[in-house]
N, C-alpha and C positions, 0 to 999 in steps of 0.2 A: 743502201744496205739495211737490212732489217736489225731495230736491236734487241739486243741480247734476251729483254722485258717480254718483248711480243713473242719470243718463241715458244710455242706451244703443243709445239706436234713432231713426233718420232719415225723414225722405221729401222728393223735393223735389219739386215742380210746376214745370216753366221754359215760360217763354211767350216767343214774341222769334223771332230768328234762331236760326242756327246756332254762332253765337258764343256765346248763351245757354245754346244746349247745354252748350256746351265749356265753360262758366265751372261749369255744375251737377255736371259731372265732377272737375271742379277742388276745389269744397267737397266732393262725395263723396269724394275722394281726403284731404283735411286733415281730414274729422272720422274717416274711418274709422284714420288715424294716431293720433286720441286715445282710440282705442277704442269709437269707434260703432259699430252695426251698420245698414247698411240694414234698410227696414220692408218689407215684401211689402206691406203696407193701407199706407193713410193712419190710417186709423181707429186702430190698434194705437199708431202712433209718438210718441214721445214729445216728438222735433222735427221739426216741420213748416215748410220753406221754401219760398218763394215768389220765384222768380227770374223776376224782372218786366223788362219794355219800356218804351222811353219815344219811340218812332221818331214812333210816331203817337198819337193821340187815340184811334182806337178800343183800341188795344193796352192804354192807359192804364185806360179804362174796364171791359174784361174782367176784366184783372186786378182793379181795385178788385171790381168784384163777388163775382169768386172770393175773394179777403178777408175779405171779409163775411163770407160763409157758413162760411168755416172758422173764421174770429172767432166767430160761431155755434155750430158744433159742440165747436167749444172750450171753452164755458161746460161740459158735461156731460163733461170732462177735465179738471178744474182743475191738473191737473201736467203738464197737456202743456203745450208752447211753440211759439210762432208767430212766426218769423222771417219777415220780406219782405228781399228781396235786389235786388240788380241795377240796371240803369239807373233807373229810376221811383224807388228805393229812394235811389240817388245823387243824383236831383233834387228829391226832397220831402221831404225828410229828417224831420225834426220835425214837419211837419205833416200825417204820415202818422199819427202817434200821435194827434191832434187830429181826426181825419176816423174811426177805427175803433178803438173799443174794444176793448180784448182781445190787439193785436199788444203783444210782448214784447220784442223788436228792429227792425233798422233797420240795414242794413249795404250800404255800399255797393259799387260795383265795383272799389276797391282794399284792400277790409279784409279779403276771405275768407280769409287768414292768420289771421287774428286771431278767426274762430269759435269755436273752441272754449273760449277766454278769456273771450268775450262771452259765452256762452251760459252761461258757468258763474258769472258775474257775475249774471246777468240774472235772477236767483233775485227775487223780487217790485219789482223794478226794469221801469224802461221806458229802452231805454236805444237810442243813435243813434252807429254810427259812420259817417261819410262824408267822410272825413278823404279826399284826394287823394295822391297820394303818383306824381309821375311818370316814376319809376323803374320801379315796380311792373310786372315782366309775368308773374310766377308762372313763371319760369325752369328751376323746382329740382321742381315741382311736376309728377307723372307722373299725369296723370287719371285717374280711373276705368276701365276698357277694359268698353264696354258689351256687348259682344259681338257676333255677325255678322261680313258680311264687309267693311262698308266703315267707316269712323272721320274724323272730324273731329284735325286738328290747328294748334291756332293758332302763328301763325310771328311775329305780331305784335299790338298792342294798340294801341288808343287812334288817332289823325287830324290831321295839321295842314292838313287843308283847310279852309277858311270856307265850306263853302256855305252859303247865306241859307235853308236852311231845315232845317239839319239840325242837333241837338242832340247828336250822338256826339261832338265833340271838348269838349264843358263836359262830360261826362258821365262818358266814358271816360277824356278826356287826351290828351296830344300822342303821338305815333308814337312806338313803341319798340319793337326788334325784338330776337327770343331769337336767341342763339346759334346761327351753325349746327347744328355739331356735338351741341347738348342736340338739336334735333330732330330729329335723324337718329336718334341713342337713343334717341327719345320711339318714332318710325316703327317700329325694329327690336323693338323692346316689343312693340308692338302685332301686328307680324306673325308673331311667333311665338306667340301667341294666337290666331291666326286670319284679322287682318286680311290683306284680300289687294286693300284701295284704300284710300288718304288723299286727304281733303283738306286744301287749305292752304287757313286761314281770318287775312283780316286785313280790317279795315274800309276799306283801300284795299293789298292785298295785296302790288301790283306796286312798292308803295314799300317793301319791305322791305330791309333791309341790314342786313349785317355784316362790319363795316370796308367795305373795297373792295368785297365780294361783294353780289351781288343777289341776287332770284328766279329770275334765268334759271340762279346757279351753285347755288343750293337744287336746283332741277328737274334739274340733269344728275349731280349730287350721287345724291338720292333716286331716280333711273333703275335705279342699279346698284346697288341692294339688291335681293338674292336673296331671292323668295316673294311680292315686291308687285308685282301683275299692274297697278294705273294708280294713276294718281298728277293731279288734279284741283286747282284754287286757284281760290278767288273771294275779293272781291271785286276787281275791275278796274277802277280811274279810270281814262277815257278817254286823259286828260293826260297819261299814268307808262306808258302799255304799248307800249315802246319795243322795235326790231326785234329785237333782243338776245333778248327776252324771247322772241317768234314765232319766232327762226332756234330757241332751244333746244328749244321746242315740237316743230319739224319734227323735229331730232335725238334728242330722245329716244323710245325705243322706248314707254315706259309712261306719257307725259304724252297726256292724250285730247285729240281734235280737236275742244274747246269751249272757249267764251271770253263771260263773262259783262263784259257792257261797258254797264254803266245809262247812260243816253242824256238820261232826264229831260225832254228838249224839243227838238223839231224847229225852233223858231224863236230866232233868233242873238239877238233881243234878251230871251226870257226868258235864252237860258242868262246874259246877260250877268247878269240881275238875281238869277238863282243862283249868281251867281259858280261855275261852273264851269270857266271855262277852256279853251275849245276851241269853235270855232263848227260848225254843221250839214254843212260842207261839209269840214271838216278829219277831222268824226265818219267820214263815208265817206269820203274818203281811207284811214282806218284801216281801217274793214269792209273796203275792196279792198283794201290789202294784205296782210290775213290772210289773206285768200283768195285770192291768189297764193302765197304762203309755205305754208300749209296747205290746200290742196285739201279742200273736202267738210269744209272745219270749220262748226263747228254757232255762230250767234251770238246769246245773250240778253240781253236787257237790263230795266231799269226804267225805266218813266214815268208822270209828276205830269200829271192832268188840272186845270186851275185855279189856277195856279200867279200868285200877287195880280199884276193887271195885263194877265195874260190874254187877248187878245180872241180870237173868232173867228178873224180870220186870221192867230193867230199855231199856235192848235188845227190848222187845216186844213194847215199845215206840220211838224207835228208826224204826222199821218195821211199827208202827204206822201211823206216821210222812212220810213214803217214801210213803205209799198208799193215805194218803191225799193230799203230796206234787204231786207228780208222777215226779219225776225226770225224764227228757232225756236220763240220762246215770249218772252212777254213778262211782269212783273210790274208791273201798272196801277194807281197808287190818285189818288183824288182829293186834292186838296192838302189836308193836317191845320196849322192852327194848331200851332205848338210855341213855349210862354214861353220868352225870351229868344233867341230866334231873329232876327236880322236882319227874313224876311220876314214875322215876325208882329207886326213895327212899320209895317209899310204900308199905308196908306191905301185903295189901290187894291184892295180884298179880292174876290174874285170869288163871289157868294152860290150858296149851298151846292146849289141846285137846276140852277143851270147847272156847275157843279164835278161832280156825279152825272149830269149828261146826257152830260158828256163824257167820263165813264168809260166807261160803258157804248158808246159808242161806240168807246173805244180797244178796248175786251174784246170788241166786236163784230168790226173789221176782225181782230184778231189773231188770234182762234176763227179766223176764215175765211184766214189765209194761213198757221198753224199748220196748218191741215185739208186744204192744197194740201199742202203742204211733205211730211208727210206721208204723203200718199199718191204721193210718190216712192220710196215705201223697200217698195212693194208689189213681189215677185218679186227684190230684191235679198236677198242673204245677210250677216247683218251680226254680226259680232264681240260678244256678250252674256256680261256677267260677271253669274253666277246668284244674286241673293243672298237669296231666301225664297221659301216657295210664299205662290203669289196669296192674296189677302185673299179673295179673290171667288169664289176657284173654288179647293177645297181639289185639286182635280185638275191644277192648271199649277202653272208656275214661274214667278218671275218677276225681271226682272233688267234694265240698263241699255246700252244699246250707248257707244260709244266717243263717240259724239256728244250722250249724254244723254237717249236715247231709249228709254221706258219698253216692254217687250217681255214678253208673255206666252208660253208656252208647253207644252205636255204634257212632262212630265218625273221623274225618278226624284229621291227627296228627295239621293242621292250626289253629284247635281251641282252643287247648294248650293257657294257659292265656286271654280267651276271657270268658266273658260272657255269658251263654245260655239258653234260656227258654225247658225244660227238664217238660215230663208230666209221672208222675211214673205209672211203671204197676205192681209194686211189692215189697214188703218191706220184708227186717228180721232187728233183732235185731240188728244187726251188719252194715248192708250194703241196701241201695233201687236201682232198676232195672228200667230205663224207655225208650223211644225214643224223641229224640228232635223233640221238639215243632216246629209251623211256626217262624221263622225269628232267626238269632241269640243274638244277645242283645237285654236289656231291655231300654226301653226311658229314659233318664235323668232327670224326674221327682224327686222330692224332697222325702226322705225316707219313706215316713207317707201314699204320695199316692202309690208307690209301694207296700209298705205291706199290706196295704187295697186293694186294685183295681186289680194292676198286677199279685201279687203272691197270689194265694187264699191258706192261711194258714188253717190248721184243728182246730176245734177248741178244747177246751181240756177236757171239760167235756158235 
């Protein structure tokens, strides 16, 4: 067995959101403090982690699989070690060791401090930390900076919402937010490396605070940092995105005109039984006043098909709701069982074949008013920050407009992290085709005349 001394080499696997991410940068950031080194392979590393989900059922089961098999190739490394991390890691603690032979540790979402102790520990040991601790928001901790041009940065951790089917606040912990000030350090880090967009990641974002201050004084804060071209937050409780938050939007020249707002159900009496907080008619109330306040803002959300109790016509209000709304894009899943969830003690379960009919159906209407939407952005000239050539086509570029809008284009590799005015000749549901515009950046005008003057947005009805 290799010890504890000689280990010097990482890799991690994160599955999850974005948050996930951010947490894998986090451990990469504390082991490389104790003198690791990242692994280029998996194959070569000496520790292997697994930064697992626990949102949904299928999340759950990928990862277990993935486990497996590196529990697997593990046997033919007897000195290598296999960490599982993360939510799923938080919620199965001990009986993750019981289900897969071969895993070494077991750490949860508030112990990634205490890695490199554990692992030096974990010498023919099986060992579990998932101790809670909710203080804990990795405050002091400067992530890893992966490189390119845009970067995640979390402003807060953890949820005091209850909704009846969500497992992030037993998981993660109650709401706790970083300092301003460390994130505006964190930002300026990063952009002298290269970043030239943040996002602000919190599990209900808009609830962040420090002292007195909110998101809306983060956002006008983070505007006036010289070299960061936008600046991006998700996620959004409906309940918490108060005008404050939308007048700062307007005023700041580098916050983009999107607003990720999960919706969840179109019908008053599921959301009541999600305890969410806000009924169908309050939800657009809000859609319209974003878009009074922000002209040509882009709006997505998420929504649960089968959600226990479910009928038909509460579904058919929920499709309702998406053709009045007309979401940009939507993230659809059928409703997942989660242990110890409020809704995964109800009776009323809705069986899994009409749960899958009514996905498909949400992902059907959205494909098709994604695909209108769309093709309003055909012959407009739209604001595109560059940030890699296409996957697909080693000859484009490819980059996001101010509203979220994924943009190809012919282009020279110099423009990577620049600015470009981009006039589309083509839209699908997925992706818009265009040629760059005269000049490459946009003038430094103040947010309000850009989106009025320079960028001729479509309008939406």
């Amino acid at each position: 067995m290799t010890q504890a001394t000689e280990i010097k080499s990482y890799y991690i696997e994160s599955y999850g959101c974005q948050m996930n991410l951010y947490d894998a940068d986090i451990m990469a950031s504390i082991l490389e403090r104790s003198g690791y080194r990242p692994s280029r392979a998996l194959e070569e590393a000496d520790v292997i982690l697994v930064n697992t989900c626990s949102v949904r059922e299928h999340a759950e089961q990928r990862a277990m699989g993935r486990i497996r098999e590196l529990a697997g190739l593990k046997r033919n490394r007897p000195g290598a070690r296999l960490a599982v991390c993360g939510c799923m890691a938080q919620r199965m603690g001990q009986e993750i060791l019981g289900l897969i032979p071969g895993i070494d540790l077991v750490v949860g979402t508030d112990s990634y401090k205490n890695l490199p102790k554990l692992l030096a520990q974990a010498d023919g040991l099986r060992t579990v930390e998932t101790s809670v601790c909710a203080q804990q928001s990795y405050s002091q901790i400067i992530p890893r900076y992966r490189g390119g041009v845009s970067a995640f940065v979390a402003v807060m951790r953890g949820c005091d919402n209850r909704c009846t089917y969500c497992v992030v606040p037993a998981l993660r912990g109650p709401a706790r937010s970083r300092p301003l000030k460390q994130i505006l350090q964190e930002v300026k880090g990063f952009v002298v490396k290269g970043c030239r967009e943040v996002t602000f990641l919190g599990q209900n974002v808009n609830a962040y605070r420090d002292g007195h201050r909110g998101l809306q004084d983060l956002l006008r804060k983070a505007d006036q940092l010289s070299g960061l071209y936008r600046i991006r937050f998700i996620t959004s409780h409906p309940r918490d995105m108060d005008q404050e938050i939308l007048l700062a939007m307007a005023d700041c020249q580098n916050v983009c005109e999107h607003l990720h707002l999960p919706l969840q159900s179109g019908s008053d009496k599921i959301l009541r039984a999600m305890r969410r907080g806000y009924t169908a008619e309050e939800y657009r109330s809000l859609v319209q006043r974003a878009r009074e306040i922000l002209p040509g803002v882009s709006i997505t959300t998420d929504l649960i098909a089968g959600f226990p109790g479910e009928s038909e016509k509460d579904f058919r209000e929920t499709l309702r709701l998406m053709r009045d709304v007309e979401f940009d894009d939507a993230f659809t899943f059928a409703y997942s069982h989660r242990p110890g969830t409020a809704a995964g003690e109800k009776k009323n379960q809705v069986p899994l074949g009409v749960r899958q009919g009514r996905l498909e159906r949400l992902i059907s209407l959205q494909r098709e008013i994604t695909h209108k939407l769309n093709q309003g952005l055909v012959g407009h000239t739209e604001e595109v920050l560059v940030e890699s050539r296409s996957k697909r086509n080693i000859q484009e570029l490819t980059g996001r407009t101010r509203t979220n809008k994924v943009v190809n284009f012919p282009g020279g590799q110099e423009l990577i992290g620049t600015l470009v005015k981009v006039r589309v000749k083509r839209a699908q549901s997925g992706t818009a085709w265009g040629q760059q515009a005269s000049g490459n950046k946009f003038e430094a005008t103040r947010r309000a005349e850009v989106k009025r003057n320079t960028i001729s947005l479509p309008s939406r009805k």
